[in-house]
C-alpha positions as YAML, in Angstrom:
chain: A
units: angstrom
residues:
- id: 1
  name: UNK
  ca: [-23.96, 31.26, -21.53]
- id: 2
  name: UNK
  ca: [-24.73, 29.62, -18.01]
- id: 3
  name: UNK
  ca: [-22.24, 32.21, -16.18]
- id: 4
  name: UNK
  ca: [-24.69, 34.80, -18.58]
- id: 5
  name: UNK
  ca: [-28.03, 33.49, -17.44]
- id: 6
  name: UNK
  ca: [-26.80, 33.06, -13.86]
- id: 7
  name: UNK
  ca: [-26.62, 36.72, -14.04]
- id: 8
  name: UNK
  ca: [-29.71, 37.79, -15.23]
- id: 9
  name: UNK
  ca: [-28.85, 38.57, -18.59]
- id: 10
  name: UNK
  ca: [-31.57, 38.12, -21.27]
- id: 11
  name: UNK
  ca: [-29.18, 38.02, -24.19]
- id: 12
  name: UNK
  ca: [-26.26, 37.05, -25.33]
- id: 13
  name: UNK
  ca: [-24.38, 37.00, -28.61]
- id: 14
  name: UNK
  ca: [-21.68, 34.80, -30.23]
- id: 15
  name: UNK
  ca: [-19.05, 36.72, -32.86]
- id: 16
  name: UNK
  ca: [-16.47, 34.41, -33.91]
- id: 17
  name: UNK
  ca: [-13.65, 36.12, -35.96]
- id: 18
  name: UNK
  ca: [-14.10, 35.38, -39.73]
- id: 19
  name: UNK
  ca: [-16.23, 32.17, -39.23]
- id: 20
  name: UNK
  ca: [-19.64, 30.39, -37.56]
- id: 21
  name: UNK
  ca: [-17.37, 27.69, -35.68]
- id: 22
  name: UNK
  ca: [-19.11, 28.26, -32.26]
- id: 23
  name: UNK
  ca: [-22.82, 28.97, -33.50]
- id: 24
  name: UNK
  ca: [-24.28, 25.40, -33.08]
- id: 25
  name: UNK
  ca: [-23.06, 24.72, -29.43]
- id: 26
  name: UNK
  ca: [-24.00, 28.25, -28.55]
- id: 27
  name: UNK
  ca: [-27.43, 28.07, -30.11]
- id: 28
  name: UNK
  ca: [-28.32, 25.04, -27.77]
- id: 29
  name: UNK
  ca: [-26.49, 26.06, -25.01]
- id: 30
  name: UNK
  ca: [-28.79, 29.39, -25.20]
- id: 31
  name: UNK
  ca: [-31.56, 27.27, -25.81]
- id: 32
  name: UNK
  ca: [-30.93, 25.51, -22.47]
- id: 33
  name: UNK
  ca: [-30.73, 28.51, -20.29]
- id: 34
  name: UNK
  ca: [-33.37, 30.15, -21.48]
- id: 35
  name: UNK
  ca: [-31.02, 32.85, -22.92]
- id: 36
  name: UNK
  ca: [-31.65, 34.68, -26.33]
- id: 37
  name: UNK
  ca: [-29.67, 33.94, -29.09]
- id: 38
  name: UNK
  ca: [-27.50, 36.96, -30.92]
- id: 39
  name: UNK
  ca: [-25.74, 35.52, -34.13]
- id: 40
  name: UNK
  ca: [-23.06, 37.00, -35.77]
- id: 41
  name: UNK
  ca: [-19.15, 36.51, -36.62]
- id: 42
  name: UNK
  ca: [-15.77, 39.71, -36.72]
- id: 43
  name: UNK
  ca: [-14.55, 40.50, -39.76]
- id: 44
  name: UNK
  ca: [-11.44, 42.71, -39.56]
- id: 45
  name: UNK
  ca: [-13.15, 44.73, -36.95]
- id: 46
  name: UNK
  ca: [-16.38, 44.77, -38.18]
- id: 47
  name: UNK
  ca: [-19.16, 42.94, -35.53]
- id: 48
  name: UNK
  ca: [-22.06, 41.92, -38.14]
- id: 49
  name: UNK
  ca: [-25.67, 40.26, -36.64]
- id: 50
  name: UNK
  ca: [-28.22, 38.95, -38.18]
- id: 51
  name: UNK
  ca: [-31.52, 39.86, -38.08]
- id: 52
  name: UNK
  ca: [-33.04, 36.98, -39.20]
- id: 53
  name: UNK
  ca: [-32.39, 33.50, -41.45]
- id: 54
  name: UNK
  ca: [-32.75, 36.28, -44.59]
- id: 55
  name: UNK
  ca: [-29.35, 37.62, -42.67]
- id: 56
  name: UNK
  ca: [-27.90, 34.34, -41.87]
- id: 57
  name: UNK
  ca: [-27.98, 33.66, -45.34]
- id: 58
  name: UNK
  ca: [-26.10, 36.83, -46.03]
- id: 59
  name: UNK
  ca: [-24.09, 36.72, -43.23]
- id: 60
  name: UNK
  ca: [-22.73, 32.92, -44.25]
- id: 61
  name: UNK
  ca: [-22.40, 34.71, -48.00]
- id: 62
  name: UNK
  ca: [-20.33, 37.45, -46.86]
- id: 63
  name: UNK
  ca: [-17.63, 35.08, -45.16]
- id: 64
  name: UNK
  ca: [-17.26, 32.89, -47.95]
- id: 65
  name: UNK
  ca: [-16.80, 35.82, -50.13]
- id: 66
  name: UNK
  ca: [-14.31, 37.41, -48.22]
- id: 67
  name: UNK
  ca: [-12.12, 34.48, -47.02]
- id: 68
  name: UNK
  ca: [-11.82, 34.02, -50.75]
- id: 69
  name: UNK
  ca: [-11.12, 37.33, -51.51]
- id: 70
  name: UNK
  ca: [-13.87, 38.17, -54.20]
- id: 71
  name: UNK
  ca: [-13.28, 42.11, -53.17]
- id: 72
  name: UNK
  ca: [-12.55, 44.61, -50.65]
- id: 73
  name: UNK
  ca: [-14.79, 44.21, -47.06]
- id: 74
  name: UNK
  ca: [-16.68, 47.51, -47.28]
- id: 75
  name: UNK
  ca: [-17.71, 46.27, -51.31]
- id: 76
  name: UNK
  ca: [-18.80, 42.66, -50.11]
- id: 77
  name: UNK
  ca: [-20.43, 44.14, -46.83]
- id: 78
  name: UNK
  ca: [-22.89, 46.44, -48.78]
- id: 79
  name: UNK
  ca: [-24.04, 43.76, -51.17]
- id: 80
  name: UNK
  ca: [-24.48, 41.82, -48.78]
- id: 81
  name: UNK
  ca: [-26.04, 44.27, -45.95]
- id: 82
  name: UNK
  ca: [-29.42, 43.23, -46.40]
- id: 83
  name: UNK
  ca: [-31.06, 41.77, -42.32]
- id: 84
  name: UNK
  ca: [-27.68, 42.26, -41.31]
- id: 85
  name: UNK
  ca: [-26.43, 44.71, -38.38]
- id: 86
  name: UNK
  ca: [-23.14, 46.25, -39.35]
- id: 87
  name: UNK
  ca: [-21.24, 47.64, -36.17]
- id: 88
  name: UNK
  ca: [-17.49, 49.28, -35.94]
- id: 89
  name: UNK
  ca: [-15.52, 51.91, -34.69]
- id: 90
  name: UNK
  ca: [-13.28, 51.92, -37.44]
- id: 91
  name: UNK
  ca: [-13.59, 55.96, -38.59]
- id: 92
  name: UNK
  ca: [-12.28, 55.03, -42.23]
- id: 93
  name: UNK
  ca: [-14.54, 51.96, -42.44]
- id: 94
  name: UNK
  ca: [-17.66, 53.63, -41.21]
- id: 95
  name: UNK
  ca: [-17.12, 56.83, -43.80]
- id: 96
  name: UNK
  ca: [-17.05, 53.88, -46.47]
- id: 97
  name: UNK
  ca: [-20.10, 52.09, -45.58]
- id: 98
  name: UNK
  ca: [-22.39, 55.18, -44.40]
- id: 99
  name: UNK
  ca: [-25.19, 55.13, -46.99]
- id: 100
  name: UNK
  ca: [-24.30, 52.04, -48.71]
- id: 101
  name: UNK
  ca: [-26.03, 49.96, -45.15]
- id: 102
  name: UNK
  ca: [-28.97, 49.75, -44.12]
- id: 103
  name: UNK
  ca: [-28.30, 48.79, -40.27]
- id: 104
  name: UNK
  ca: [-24.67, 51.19, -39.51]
- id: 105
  name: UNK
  ca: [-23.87, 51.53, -35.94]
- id: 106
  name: UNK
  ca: [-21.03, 53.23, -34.65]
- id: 107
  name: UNK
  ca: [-19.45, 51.01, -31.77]
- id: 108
  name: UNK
  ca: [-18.68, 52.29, -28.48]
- id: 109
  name: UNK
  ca: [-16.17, 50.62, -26.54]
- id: 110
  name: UNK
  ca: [-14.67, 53.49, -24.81]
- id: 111
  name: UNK
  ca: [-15.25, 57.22, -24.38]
- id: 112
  name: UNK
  ca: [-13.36, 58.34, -27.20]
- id: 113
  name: UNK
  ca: [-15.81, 56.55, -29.42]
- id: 114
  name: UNK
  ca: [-18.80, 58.82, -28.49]
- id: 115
  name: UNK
  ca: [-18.84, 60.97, -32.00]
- id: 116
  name: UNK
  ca: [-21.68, 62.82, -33.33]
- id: 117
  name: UNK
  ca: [-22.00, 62.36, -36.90]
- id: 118
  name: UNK
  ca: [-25.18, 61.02, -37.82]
- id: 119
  name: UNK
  ca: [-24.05, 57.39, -37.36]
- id: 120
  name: UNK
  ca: [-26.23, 55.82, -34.57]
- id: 121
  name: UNK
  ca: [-23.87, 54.75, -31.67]
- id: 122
  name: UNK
  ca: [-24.31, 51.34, -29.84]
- id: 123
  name: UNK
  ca: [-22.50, 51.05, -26.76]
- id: 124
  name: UNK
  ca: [-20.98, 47.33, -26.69]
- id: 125
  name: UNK
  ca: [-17.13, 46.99, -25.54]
- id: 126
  name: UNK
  ca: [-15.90, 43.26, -26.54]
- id: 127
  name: UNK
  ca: [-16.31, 40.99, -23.67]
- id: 128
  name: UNK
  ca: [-13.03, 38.67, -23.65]
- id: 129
  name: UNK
  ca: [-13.56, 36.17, -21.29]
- id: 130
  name: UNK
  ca: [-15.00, 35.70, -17.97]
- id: 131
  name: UNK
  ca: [-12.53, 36.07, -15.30]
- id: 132
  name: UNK
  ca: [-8.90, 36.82, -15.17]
- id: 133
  name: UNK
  ca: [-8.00, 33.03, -14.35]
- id: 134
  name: UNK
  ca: [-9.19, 32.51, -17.98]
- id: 135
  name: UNK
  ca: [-6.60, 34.73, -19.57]
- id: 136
  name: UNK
  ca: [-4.01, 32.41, -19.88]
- id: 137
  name: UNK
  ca: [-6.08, 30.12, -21.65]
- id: 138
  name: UNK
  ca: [-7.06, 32.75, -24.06]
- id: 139
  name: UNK
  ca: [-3.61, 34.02, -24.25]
- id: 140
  name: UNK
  ca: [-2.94, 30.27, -25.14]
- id: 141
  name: UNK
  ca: [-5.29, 30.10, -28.12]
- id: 142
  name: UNK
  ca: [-4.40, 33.11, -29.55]
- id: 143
  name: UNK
  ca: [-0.55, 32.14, -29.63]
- id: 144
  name: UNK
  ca: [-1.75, 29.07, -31.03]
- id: 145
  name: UNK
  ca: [-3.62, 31.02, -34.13]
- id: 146
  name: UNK
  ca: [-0.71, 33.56, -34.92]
- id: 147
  name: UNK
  ca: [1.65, 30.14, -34.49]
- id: 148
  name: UNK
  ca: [3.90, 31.79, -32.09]
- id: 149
  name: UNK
  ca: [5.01, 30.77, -28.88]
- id: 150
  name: UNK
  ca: [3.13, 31.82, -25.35]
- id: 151
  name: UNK
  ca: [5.70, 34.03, -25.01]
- id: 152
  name: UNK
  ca: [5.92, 36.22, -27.89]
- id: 153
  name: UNK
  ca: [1.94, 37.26, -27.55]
- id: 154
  name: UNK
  ca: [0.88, 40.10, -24.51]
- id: 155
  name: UNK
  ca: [-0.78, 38.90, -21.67]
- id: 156
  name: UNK
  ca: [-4.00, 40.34, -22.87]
- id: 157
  name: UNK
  ca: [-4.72, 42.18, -25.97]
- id: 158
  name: UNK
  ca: [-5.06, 45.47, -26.02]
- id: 159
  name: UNK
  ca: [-8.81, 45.28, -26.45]
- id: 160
  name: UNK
  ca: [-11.64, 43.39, -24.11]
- id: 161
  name: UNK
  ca: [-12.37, 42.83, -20.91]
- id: 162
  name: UNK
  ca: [-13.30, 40.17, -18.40]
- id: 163
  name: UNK
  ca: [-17.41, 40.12, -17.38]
- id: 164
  name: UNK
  ca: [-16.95, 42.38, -14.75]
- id: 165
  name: UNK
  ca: [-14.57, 44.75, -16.40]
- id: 166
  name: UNK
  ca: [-17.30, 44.75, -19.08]
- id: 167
  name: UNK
  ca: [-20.14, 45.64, -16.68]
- id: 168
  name: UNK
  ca: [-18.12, 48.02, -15.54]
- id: 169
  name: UNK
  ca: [-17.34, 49.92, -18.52]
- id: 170
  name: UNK
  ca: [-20.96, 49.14, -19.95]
- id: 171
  name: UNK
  ca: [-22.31, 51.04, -17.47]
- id: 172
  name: UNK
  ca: [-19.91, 53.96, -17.62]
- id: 173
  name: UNK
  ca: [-20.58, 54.51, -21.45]
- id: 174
  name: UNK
  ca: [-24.10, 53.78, -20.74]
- id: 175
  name: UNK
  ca: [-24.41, 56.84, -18.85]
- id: 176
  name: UNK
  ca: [-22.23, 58.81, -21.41]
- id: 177
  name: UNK
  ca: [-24.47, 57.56, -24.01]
- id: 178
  name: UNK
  ca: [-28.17, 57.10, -23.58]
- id: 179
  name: UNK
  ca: [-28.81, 56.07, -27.03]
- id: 180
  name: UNK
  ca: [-25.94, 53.91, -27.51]
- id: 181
  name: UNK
  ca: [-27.31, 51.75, -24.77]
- id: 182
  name: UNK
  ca: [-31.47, 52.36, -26.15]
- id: 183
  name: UNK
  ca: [-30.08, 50.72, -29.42]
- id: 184
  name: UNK
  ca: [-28.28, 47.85, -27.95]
- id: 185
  name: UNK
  ca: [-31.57, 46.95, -26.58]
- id: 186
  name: UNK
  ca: [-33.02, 47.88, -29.63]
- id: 187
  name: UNK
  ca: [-30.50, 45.52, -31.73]
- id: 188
  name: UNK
  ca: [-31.20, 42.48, -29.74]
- id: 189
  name: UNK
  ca: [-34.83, 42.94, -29.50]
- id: 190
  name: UNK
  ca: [-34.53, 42.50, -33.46]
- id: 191
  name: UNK
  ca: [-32.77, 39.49, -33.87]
- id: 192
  name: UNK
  ca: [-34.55, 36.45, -33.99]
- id: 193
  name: UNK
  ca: [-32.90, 33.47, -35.00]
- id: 194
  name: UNK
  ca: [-33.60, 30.59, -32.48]
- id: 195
  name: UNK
  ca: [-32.11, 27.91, -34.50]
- id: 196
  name: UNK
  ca: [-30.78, 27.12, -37.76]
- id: 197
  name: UNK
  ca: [-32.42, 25.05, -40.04]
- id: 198
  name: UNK
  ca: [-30.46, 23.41, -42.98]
- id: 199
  name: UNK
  ca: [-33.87, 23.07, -45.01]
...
């Protein structure tokens, strides 16, 4: 978030795969900077943000639903759509959940995800880590989660990019796709959850 603000950006959002682990420190840390707040988690692909608390709520729902497997993703996401922003590139997943979601963006993180079928496109390639000193580290962490040594795991996965990389291709598709960048702007504008209050 500081590296973020130092920058110039106005927003910033937090998507931790398949749980809220991060939301707290990033909340305040936004709150410092003066940065806006985008809250959301990755499920299997799937980048969902919430709107609002209504979302939150549905968003905290949806997890526990799904780590405990109470039905497919595509079933639990639509009953549970509701101030929610559900983004993917995943062709098969998108065909599932047009019409059954309120908020369905396609996500473009490279060229070949500009598509024109009636699913609005949001240009936003996943930002991996800041600079390419930090990729050991995150090469680290994610040996640690699939419990396998350094080693066995790539250097970098095959998806994400450093900030700059990021700004890079951001731009790029930006330019390829007006609208994709219009409702990124669009998304963040809408999401207003500042802090989260446990009632």
């Amino acid at each position: 978030v500081t590296a973020l603000a130092a920058k110039g950006y106005g927003a910033a959002g937090i998507a931790d795969r398949g749980n809220l682990y991060g939301l707290h420190g990033f909340l305040s840390a936004c709150r410092e900077r003066g940065v806006k707040p985008l809250v959301g988690a990755e499920l299997d692909g799937l980048l969902l943000l919430a709107r609002d608390m209504s979302g939150f709520s549905n968003l905290s729902s949806l997890i526990t639903a799904y780590r405990l497997g109470e039905g497919d993703l595509a079933t639990l996401v639509a009953a549970h759509a509701e101030g929610l922003h559900v983004i993917t590139n995943h062709g098969p997943t998108l065909a599932e959940l047009k019409g059954r979601v309120p908020s369905l963006y396609r996500r473009v993180c490279t060229s070949r995800d500009i598509v024109r079928d009636g699913i609005a496109p949001v240009v936003a390639p996943p930002l991996l880590c800041l600079a390419p000193d930090d990729l050991p580290v995150q090469r680290l962490l994610r040996a640690i989660a699939a419990k396998r040594t350094v080693a066995e795991v790539p250097k970098r996965p095959t998806e994400g990019f450093t900030l700059a990389e990021y700004e890079e291709q951001t731009a790029r598709l930006d330019a390829l796709c007006p609208e994709g960048a219009t409702n990124r702007a669009a998304i963040a504008a809408s999401c207003s959850i500042e802090k989260i209050d446990h009632g």
